[in-house]
N, C-alpha and C positions, 0 to 999 in steps of 0.2 A: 756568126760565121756561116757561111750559106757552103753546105757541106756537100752539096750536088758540085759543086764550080771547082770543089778540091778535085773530084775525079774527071770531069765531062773531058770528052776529049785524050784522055790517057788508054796507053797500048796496057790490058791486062791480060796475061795468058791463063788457061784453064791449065792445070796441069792435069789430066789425066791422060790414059790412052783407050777408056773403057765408053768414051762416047756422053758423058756426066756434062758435056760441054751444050748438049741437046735442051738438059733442062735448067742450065745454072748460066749462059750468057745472054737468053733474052733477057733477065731482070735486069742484068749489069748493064746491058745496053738502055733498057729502059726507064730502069730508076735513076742511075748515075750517070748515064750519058757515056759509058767506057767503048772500045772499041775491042771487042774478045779476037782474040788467035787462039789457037791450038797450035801442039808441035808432035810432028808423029819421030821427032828422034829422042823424046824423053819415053823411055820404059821403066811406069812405075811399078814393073813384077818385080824389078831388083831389088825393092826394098821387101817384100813378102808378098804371098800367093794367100787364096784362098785354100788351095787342094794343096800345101803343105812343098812344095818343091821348092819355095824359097821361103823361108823361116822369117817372119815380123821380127827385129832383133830388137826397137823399137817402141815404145806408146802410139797409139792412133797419134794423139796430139804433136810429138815427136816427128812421128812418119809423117801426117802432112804439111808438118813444115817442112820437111825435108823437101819431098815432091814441089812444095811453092819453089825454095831456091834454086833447084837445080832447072825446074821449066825457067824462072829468071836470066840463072847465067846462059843457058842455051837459045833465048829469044832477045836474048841483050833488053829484058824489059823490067823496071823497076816493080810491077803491081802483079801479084798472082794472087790463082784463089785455088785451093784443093781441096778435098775431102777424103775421110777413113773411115771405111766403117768393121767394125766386130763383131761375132755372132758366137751366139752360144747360150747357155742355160741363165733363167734371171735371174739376177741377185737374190731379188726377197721375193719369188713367187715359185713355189715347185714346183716343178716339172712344166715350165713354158719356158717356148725360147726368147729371147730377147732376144733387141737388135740397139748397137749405139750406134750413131753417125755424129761425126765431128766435121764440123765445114771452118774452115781456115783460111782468110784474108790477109796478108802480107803486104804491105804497103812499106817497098825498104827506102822511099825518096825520105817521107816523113816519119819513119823508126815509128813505125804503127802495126798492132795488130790486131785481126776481130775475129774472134772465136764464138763460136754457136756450138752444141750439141746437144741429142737427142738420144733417150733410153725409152726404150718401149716394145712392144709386142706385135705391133705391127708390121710381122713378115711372117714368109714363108719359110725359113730357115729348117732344115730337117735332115736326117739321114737315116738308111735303113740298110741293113745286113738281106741279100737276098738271092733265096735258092732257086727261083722258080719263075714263068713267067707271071703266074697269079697274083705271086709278093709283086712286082711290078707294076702291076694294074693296079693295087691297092696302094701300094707308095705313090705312085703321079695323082691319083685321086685327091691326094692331101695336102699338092702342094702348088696345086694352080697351073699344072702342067696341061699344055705346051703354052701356053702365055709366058711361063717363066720355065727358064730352060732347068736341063735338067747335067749333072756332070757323072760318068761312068768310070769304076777305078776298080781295081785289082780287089784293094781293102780300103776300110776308112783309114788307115795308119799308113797305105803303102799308094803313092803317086807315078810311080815304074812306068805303071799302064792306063792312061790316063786318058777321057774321051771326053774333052769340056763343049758346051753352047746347044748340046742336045735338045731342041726344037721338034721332032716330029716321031710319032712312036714308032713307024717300022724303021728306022736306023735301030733303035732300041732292040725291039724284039729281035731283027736281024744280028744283032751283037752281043746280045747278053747272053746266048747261049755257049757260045765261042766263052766267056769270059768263065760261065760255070764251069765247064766243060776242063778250061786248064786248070782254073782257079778252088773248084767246089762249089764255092760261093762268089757274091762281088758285092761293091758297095754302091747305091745309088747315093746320091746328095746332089743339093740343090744348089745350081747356081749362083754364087752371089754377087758377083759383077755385075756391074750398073746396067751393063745398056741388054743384061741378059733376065734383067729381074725388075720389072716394074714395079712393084712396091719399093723397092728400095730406091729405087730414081724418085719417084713421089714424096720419100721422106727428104731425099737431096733436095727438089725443087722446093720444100716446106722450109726447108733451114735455110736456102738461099735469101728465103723472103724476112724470115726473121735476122740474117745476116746485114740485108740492107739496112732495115731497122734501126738495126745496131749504130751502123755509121751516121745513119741522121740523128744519134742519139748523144747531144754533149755534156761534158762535165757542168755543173752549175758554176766552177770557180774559173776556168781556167778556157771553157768551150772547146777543149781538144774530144771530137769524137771517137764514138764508141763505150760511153758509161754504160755502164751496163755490169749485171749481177755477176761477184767473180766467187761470195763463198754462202754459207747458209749459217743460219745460229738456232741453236737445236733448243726444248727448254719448255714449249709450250706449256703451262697449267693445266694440270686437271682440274675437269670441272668441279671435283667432289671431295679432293681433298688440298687441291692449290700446290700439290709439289710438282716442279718439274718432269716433264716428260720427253721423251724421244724425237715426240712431234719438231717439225720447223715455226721456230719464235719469229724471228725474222730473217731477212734478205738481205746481206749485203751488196750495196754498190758501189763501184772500185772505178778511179780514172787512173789509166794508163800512164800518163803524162806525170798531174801534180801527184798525184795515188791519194787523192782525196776521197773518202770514203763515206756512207752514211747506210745506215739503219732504215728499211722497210719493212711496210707490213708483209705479212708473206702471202704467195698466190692465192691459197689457197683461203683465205680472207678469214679463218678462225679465231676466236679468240680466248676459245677454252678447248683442251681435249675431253675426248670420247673415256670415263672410267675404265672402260674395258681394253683399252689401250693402254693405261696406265702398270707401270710395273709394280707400283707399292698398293694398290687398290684389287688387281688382278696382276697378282708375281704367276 
């Protein structure tokens, strides 16, 4: 199945409004040959904000399907692609922030879908409570300001007053005193909008390319694209006493179509766990 000739030549809309269409349509045009549009009357604030004005009701995964369908029926085009991304503390490492991104391919001619996603630490993600112009200088210091903007608010809880895509410090200095001044305090935080946060556009362009991937990537039984890893098998051995551990055994791979499955080694190419990891050897 020569899986470029499925897309070349097809209308696919980016669904964002945040400018994501910068680093995710040159692949589509050049690995698959797509034709990208954008639509400035699809507003995806309405599904959730970053600064809390509109509430994610949703899963990322959820949200950017939504986003696919709705730029669809608004561009009358059958092929969309969107992305979500979340931020907040990591799962399993304290006190660092993570970042997820989920990129989401919709293909509603051929009832297909390709899912990529990314966890990792790779961002600027931050907030700070701040009295002063000095707390300000030391908050932008931390978060790659003015490269990535920066958003001013009342409080971290409260959006009322809200100053988002802050680029240059004397707007800052110039505002923040005003904001002490009613407020006591205000909250800085960091931008997380695409086209306001290079890191996190970077990690979009990274999963675009893993995204294509995906699609040249077919079932062994059936050649419907998109095989690709949909769950993990936990289990690994320890080296020292052979019982099952937490670690990942292997890799499931999952088709869409037949949902024919199979057992891989996993990434990270082990074939024993670390004792010290282990729960019955180190409880």
């Amino acid at each position: 199945m020569d899986n470029v000739a499925l897309f070349s030549g097809r209308r696919i809309v980016v669904a964002t409004k945040h400018g994501k269409e910068q680093v995710i349509a040159p692949h589509l045009t050049k690995e698959l040959g797509l034709n990208c549009v954008v639509t400035n009357l699809l507003d995806t604030d309405t599904l959730g904000t970053f600064t809390g004005e509109v509430e994610r009701l949703d899963s990322p995964l959820d949200t950017a399907r939504q986003k696919c369908y709705l730029a669809m029926e608004i561009t009358s085009t059958d092929l969309a692609i969107a992305s979500e991304g979340s931020f907040g503390p990591h799962p399993s490492i304290p006190f660092v922030p993570a970042h997820e991104e989920i990129v989401v391919l919709i293909d509603k001619k051929n009832a297909w879908e390709f899912v990529v996603r990314n966890l990792g630490t790779n961002t600027n993600y931050g907030q700070a409570n701040i009295h002063s112009l000095e707390e300000m200088v030391a908050f932008l210091a931390q978060v790659q300001f003015p490269s990535h903007a920066v958003i001013l608010k009342k409080s971290a809880h409260d959006s009322s007053d809200c100053i988002k895509g802050i680029h240059v410090e004397r707007e800052l200095r110039e505002t923040l005193p005003h904001f002490i001044q009613r407020f006591g305090q205000c909250s800085l935080e960091t931008d997380m909008r695409a086209m306001h946060n290079p890191t996190r556009m970077g990690v979009i362009d990274a999963l675009t390319k893993k995204l294509i991937k995906q699609t040249q990537t077919t079932c062994p039984i059936c050649e419907t694209p998109g095989f690709s890893m949909t769950d993990i098998q936990r289990g690994l051995p320890c080296a020292c006493c052979d019982l099952p551990t937490r670690r990942v055994k292997s890799e499931i791979y999952s088709c869409q179509c037949c949902h024919y499955s199979e057992l891989r080694p996993p990434s990270h190419c082990l074939t024993k766990e670390d004792p010290m990891y282990c729960d019955f050897c180190n409880p």
